[in-house]
N, C-alpha and C positions, 0 to 999 in steps of 0.2 A: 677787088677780085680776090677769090679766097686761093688760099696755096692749094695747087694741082700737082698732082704727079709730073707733069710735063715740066712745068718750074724747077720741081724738088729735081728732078733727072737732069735737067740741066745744070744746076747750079754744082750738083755732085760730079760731071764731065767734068766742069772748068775745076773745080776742085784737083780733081785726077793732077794738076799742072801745079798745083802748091801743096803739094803731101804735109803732113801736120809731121809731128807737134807742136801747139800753141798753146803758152802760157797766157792764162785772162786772169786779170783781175775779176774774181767771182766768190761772192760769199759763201762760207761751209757754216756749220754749225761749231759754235763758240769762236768764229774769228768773220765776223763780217766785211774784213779786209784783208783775206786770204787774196790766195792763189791757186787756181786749179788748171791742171795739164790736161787737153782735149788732144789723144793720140791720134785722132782722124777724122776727116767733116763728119762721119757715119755719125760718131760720138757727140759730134756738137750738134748734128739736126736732131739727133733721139732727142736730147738734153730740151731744145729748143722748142719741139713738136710736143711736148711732154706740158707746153705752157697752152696749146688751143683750147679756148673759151669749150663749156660745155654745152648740152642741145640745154636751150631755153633761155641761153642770150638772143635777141634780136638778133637774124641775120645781118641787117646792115651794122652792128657794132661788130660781128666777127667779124665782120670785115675789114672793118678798119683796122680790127688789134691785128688781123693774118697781114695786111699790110707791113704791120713792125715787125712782125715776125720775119717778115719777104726780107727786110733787111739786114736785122741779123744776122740771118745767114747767111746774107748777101758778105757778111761782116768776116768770116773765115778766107775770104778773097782780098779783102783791106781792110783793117780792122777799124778804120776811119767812118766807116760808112753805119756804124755801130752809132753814132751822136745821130746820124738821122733816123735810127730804129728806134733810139728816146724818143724825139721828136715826134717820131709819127704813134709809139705808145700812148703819149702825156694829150696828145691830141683825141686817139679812141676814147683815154677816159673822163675825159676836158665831156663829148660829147653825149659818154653813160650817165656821166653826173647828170647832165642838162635833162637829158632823156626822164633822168629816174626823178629829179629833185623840183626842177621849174615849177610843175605845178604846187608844190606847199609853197617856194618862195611867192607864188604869185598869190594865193587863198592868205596869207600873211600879209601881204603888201596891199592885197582890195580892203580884208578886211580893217586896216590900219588907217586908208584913205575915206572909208565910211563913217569910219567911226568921228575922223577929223569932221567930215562934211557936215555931218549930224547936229556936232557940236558948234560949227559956223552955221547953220539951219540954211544950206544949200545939198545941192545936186555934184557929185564927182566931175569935175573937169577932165577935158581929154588930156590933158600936158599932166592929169594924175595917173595917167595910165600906167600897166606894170609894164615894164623894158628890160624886157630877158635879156640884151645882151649890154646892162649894167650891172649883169650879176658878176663879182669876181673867182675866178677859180679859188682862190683862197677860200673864199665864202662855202662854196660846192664841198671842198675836203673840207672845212670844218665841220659842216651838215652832218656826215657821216658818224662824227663823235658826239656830236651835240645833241642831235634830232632823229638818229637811225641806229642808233644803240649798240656803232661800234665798239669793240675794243682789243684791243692788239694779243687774246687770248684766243679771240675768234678768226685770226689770219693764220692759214696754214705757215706758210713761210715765216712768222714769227715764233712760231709752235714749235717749228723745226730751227733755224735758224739763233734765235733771241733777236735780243735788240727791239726795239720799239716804232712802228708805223703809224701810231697816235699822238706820236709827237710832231710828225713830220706832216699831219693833215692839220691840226692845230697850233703849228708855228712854234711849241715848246723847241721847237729843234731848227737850228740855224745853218745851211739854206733848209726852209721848208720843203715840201712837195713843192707850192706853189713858184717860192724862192728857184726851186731848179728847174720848174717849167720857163719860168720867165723870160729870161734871156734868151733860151730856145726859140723862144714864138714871136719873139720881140728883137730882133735884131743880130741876133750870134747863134745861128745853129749849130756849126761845127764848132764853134772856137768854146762851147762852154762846162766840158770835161766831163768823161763818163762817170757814170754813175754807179757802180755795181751792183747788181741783184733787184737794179731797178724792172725787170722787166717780168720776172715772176712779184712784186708786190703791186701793180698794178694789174695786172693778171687775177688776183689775188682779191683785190677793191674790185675791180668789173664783177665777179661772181660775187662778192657779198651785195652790191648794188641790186644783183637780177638775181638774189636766193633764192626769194619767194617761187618767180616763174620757174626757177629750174627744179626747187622741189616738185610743186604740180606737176610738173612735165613729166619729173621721173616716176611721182605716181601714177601718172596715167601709162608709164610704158616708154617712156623717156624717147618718143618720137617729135621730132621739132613741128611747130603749128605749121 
């Protein structure tokens, strides 16, 4: 469900009962393991609302990323509750990727099982079929740099920011993306430590993922289909 005003009004009531200021760990530019002071929830929803996908993402993926969003901010009430707004991010873009990428891993994978059949001088078996979900999220963030002609000049947050997000889809960088999705999805939600400014660079991957539709879209008047 995408964030409504009725949410946002409530979660700013309950607020009213934990007055800020809070200290987050959050990247500024030249210190990507800063600290920055949010004097009141007002400040941390602007901040946080400031990351909604734009018209020409697929509805059902804003929905998923408003999903981590819902926790975030849920996350000025506990800030514990901030590992499940990773979670439920790494999970929206686990699903863009899929969205945007499946089909070349699959035209790859036929084409490769043809080729084999050809040279056996048989017909494709069904146990050669493509199986979307042996793809690894690893795989999906490498895509991006490999086969979609990312690079970490093309990421606002790194433009602004520094530090490098191409490393982190390609494993140059230890935990990867992948590396800090993992334990999340696999066994330790809470226990596997936040991430900072994680939630603007995957914010960041969803809209390069859906450029293409979002330029059109804003050609045509920037109305969603």
């Amino acid at each position: 469900m995408a964030l409504t005003a009725d949410f946002l009004d409530a979660v700013a009531a309950a607020a009213e009962w934990l007055p800020g200021p809070r200290t987050v760990p959050w990247p500024t530019p030249g210190n990507l393991g800063g600290f920055v002071q949010f004097d009141s929830f007002a400040q941390w929803q602007s901040v946080l609302l400031g990351f909604r996908l734009p018209a020409g993402v697929p509805l059902n993926m804003v929905d998923g990323f408003d999903r981590a969003l819902k926790l975030y901010l849920l996350a000025w009430l506990d800030f514990d509750v901030i590992t499940a707004g990773e979670l439920a991010a790494l999970a929206a873009l686990e699903h863009v990727l899929r969205d945007c990428y499946l089909g070349k891993f699959r035209e790859k994978h036929n084409k490769r099982i043809a080729e084999k059949a050809q040279k056996e001088k048989r017909s494709p078996n069904i146990k050669e079929q493509f199986r979307p979900e042996r793809i690894p999220f690893a795989d999906l963030t490498k895509y991006m740099v490999e086969s979609d002609g990312l690079t970490d000049d093309k990421l606002p947050s790194v433009r602004r920011l520094g530090g490098s997000v191409v490393k982190l889809l390609t494993g140059e960088r230890d935990p990867s993306l992948a590396g800090i999705r993992n334990p999340r999805a696999h066994g330790n939600p809470f226990g596997s430590g936040y991430q900072s400014g994680l939630i603007e660079v995957i914010h960041d991957l969803i809209v390069y993922a859906y450029r293409d539709r979002i330029a059109e879209l804003h050609a045509a008047g920037g109305l969603r289909p």
